[in-house]
Every structure is written in C-alpha cells, then in structure tokens.
C-alpha positions as CSV (number, residue, x, y, z in Angstrom):
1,X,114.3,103.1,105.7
2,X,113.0,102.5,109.4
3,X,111.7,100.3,112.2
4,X,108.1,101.4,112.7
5,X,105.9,101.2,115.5
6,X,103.1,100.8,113.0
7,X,101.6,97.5,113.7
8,X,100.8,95.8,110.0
9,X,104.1,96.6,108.7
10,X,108.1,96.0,109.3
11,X,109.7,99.0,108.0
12,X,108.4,102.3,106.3
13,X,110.0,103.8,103.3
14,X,110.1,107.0,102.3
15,X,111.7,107.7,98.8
16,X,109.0,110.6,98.4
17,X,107.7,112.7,101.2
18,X,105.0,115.5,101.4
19,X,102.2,116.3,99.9
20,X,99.8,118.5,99.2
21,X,96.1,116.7,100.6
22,X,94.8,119.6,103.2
23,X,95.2,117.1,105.9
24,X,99.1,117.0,105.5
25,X,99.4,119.9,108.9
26,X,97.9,117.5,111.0
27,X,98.5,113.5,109.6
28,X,102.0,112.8,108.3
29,X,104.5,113.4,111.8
30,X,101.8,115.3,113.5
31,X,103.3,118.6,112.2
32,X,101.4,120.6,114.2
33,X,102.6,118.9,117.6
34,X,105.9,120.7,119.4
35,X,107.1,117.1,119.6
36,X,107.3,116.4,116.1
37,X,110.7,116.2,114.4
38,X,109.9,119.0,112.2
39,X,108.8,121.3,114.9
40,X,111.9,120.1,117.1
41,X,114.6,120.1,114.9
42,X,113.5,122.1,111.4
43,X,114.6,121.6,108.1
44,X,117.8,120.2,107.0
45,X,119.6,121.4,104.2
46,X,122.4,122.0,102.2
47,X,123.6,126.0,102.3
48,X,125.5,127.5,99.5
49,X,128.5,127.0,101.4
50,X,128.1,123.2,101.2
51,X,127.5,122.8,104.6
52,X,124.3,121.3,106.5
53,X,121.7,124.3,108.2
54,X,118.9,123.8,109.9
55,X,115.9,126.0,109.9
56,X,113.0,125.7,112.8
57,X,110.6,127.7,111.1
58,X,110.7,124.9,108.2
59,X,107.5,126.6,107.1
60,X,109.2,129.2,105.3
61,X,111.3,126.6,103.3
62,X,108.3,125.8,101.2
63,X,107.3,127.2,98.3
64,X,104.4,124.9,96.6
65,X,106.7,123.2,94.7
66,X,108.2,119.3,94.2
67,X,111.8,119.1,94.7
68,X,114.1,116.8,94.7
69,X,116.8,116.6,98.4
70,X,120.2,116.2,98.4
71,X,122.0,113.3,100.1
72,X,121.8,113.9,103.9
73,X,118.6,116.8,103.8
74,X,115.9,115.4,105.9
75,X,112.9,117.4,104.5
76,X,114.9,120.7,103.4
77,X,111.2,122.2,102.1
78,X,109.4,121.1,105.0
79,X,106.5,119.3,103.8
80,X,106.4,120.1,100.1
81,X,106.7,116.9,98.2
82,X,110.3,115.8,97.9
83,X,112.3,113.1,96.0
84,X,115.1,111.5,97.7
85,X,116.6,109.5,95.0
86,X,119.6,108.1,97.6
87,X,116.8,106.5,99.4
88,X,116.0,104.5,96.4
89,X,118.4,101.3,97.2
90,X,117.1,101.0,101.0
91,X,114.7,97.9,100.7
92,X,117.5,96.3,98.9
93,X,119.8,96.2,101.7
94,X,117.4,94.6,103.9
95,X,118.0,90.4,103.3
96,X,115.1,89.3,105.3
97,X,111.8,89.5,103.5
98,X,110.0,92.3,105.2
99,X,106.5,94.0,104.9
100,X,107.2,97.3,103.9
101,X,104.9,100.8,103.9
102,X,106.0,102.7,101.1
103,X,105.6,106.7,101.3
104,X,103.9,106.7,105.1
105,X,104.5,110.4,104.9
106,X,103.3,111.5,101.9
107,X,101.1,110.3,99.0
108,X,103.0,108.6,96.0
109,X,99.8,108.9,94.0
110,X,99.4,112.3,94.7
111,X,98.2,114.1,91.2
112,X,101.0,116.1,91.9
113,X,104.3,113.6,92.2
114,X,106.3,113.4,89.0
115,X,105.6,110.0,87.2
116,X,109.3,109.5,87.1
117,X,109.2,109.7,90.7
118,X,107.1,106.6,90.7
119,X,108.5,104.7,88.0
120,X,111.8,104.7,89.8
121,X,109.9,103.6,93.3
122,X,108.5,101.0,91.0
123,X,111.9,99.9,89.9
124,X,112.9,99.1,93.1
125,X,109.3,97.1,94.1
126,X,110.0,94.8,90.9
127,X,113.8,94.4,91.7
128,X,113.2,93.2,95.3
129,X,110.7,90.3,95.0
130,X,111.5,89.0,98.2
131,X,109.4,91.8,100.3
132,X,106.0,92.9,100.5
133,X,105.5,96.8,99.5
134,X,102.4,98.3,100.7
135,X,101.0,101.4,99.2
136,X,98.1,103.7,100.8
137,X,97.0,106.6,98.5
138,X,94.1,109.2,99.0
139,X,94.2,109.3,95.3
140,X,93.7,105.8,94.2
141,X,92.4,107.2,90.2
142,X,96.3,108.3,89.6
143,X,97.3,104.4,90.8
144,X,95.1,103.1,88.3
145,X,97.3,103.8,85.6
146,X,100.1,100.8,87.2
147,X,100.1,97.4,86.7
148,X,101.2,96.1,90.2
149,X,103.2,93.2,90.9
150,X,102.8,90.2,93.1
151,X,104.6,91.6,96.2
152,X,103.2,95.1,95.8
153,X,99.7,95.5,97.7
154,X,97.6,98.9,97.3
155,X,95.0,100.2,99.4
156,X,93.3,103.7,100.3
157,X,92.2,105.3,103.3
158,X,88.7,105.2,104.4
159,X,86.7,106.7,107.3
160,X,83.2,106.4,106.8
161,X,80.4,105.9,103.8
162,X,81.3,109.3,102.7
163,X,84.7,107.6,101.4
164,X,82.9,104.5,99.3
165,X,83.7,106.2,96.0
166,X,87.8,105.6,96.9
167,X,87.0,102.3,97.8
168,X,85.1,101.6,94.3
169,X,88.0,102.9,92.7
170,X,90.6,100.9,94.8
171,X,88.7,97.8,94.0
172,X,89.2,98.3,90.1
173,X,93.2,98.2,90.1
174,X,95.5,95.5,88.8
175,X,97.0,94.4,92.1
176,X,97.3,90.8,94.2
177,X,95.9,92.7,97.1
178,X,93.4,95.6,97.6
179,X,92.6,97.1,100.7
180,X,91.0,99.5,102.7
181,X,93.1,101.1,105.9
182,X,89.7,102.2,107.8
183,X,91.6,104.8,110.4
184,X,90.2,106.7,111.8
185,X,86.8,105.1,111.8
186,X,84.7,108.1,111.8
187,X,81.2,106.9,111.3
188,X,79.1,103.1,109.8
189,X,80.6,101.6,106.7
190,X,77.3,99.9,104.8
191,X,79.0,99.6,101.6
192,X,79.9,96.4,99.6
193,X,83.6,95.0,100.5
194,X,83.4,92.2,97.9
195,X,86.5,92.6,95.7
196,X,89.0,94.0,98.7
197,X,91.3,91.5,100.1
198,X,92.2,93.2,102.7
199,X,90.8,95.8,106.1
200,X,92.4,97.2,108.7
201,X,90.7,98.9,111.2
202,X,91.8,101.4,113.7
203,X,90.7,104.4,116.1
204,X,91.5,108.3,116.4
205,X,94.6,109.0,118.7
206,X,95.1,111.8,120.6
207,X,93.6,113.2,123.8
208,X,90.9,114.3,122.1
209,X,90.5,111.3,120.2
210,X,86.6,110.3,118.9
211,X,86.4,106.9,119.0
212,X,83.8,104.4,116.8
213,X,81.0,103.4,118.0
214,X,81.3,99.0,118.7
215,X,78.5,98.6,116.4
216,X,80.6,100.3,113.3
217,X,83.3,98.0,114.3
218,X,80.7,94.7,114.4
219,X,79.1,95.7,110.7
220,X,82.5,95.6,109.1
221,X,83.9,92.9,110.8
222,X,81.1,90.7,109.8
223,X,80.7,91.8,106.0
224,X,84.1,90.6,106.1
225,X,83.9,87.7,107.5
226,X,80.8,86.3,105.2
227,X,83.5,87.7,102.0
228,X,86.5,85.7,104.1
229,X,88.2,89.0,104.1
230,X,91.2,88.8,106.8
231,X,90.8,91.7,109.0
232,X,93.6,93.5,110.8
233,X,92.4,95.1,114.2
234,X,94.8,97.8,115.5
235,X,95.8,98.0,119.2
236,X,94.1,101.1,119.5
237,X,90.7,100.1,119.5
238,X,90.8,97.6,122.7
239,X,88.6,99.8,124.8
240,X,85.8,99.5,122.5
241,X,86.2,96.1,120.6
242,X,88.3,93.5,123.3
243,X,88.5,91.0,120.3
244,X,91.7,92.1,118.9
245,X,93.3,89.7,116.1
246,X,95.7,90.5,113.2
247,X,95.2,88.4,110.1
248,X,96.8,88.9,106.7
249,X,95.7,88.2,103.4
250,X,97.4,86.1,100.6
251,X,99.0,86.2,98.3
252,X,101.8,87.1,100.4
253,X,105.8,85.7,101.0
254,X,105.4,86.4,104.8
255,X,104.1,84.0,107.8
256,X,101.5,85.1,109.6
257,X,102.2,84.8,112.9
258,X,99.3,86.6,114.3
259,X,97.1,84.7,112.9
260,X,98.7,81.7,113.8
261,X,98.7,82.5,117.6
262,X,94.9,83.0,117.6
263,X,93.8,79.9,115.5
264,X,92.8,82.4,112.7
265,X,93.3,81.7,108.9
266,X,95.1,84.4,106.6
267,X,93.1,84.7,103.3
268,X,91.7,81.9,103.7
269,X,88.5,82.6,106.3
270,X,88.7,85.1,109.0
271,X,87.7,84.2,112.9
C-alpha cells in the first residue's frame, strides 16, 4: 500500500492489478510513457532458479490470462490481471483511519477477475472498519452483485452523456456512498445526479490534454448543488474553473478538512 499524489484519497491499494478494458495501454501507470515504472524497470519475477529477473519488454510476459504473483513480483505478467494475495493484510497495518483507493490500477469488477479474488478484498474492507475503501469500476453491473458496507464507497467513471447508462447502474447498488469520478470531462453531462452522493470532477493531463469547456463544469456543479451533492474539484482544472473546493460526502469516519477551510458543508449542502 502507498502514499498517493491523488488528491481525494490517502493511500491506494492494489491487491489486484490489470485489466483487460482497451484503455489499460494508456490509463493505469501511463504504460505507454518511457517514464512509467513498467517501461523503466520491466517485469519482476520469480525465475526457475528462485531468484528475482526482470524483463523490459514486460509485454511479452502476458499471455491473456489472470494470475496470481508471488511475494516480491511487482507485475511479473505486465498488465494482465494479477492477484497479490500478500498484499491482502496492508490496510490493516495502517492505525490511522485513512481513505483508501482500492485497485487504482486495474478494475476489481472487471467481468474477468475471479470472485474469490474479490471476496478476499472484501474480507479485508469488513475487517478494518476504521478506514474508508473507495472502489471505481468501469463495470459497475459485476458490483451489483455485493452488498457494501458502511466504510466501503463505490463509484464509476464517467466522461460525458455517452457514459449515463454506468451512472444508472452505479446509482442502483447497495452502498452508503455512490459516486461518479467525472475525469476526464470530455464533453456536457445533462443527466439526472439524484441518487449519487458523491462527484469528482477533473481534467485531461498531458501536453496534449483537451480540457472542458467552463460551462460543462457550471451545469454539473449546479445539478449538484440543488441535490446537495458534495462536489470534489481536482487541482487540475484551475485554468478553466478558479473556484476550486474539495467537499466530502457522509456517511464517512473522516474530517473534512477541506471543506472546513472554505466554509463548505460535507453531505450536508455544497457551496
């Protein structure tokens, strides 16, 4: 488990990584990029000699398959989906209470991922009722079939209108908090947000980065604010929306201290 630089959580956690969504080249550790750990340091596995390789051209160590890593392999299929059950006990050994991303790079939900891979995650989210797992899944049908408990919040990622039916779906599971991750924002969101606690909003990165048009930003911001829907504006939009603010929703075992320092409400009523 890890420090993140990603602003609406503490930690991410990756029991499971992969996946097989065609966007998993380009999202998940920019995989493409010469900078990204893959590309710079390849696949780690165990040989037959016991002993720890590396390959650089981790694209050859996948074969389409799940697997499940040894202790100490740090993607040893390159991005196939992989189990790392020794990762299991992570969260645990964290004492504060923590917001933590489950399964940033990969898909738990994935129609691929063995269920015993998520009943075990599950486990672990039920054991540790001091923190606050957050699951975002391209494939919110498959999470349908859990019952989620009150630290455990579950969203799925939205762009545009063309998304709504995810967010339909998202809104129909047995969780304390539903929410859409809008990022990128690729075009006007006109769809109904009532029955999502939660938005965060964010912008493309990247040099050649699109960014949303204010009024996008504007629509959203005020559906949610008629719903009192806290809404989570990422860094990454300040040259098009100056307003930045960070609000949380409840239920939730954390202070808000965003909202806090802008006179904002969690839950309650958005600014």
């Amino acid at each position: 488990m890890n420090k993140t630089s990603i602003e609406w959580c503490d930690y991410t956690w990756n029991p499971v990584t992969g996946c097989f969504h065609p966007c998993r080249n380009t999202y998940c550790y920019n995989t493409q990029k010469k900078t990204s750990p893959l590309n710079r340091f390849g696949a780690r596995f165990l040989n037959d000699h016991g002993q720890f390789s590396l390959q650089k051209n981790w694209k050859e160590r996948q074969t389409g398959e799940c697997h499940i890593a040894k202790k100490g392999e740090i993607y040893p299929f390159g991005y196939d989906p992989t189990f790392y059950p020794h990762r299991l006990e992570e969260p645990c050994k964290v004492k504060t209470p923590s917001r933590i991303f489950v399964v940033d790079t990969g898909d738990l939900f994935g129609w691929w991922i063995p269920a015993q891979w998520i009943d075990s995650v599950m486990d672990i989210v039920y054991k540790c009722q001091y923190h606050t797992f957050m699951f975002l899944t391209k494939n919110p049908s498959r999470a349908k079939n859990y019952t989620f408990p009150d630290n455990a919040w579950v969203g799925t990622s939205v762009n545009s209108n063309q998304d709504e039916e995810r967010a339909e779906i998202i809104k129909t599971i047995d969780a304390p908090v539903r929410f859409l991750s809008i990022e990128p924002l690729f075009g006007n969101i006109t769809f109904s947000l009532k029955g999502i606690q939660w938005v965060i909003i964010g912008a493309m990165t990247g040099t050649k980065a699109i960014l949303p048009k204010p009024e996008w930003i504007k629509n959203i911001v005020k559906q949610a604010s008629i719903l009192k829907i806290p809404v989570f504006l990422k860094n990454n939009l300040r040259t098009v929306w100056p307003d930045i603010y960070q609000c949380y929703p409840e239920p939730t075992n954390l202070a808000c201290s965003a909202c806090q320092q802008t006179g904002r409400q969690t839950g309650r009523q958005t600014g």
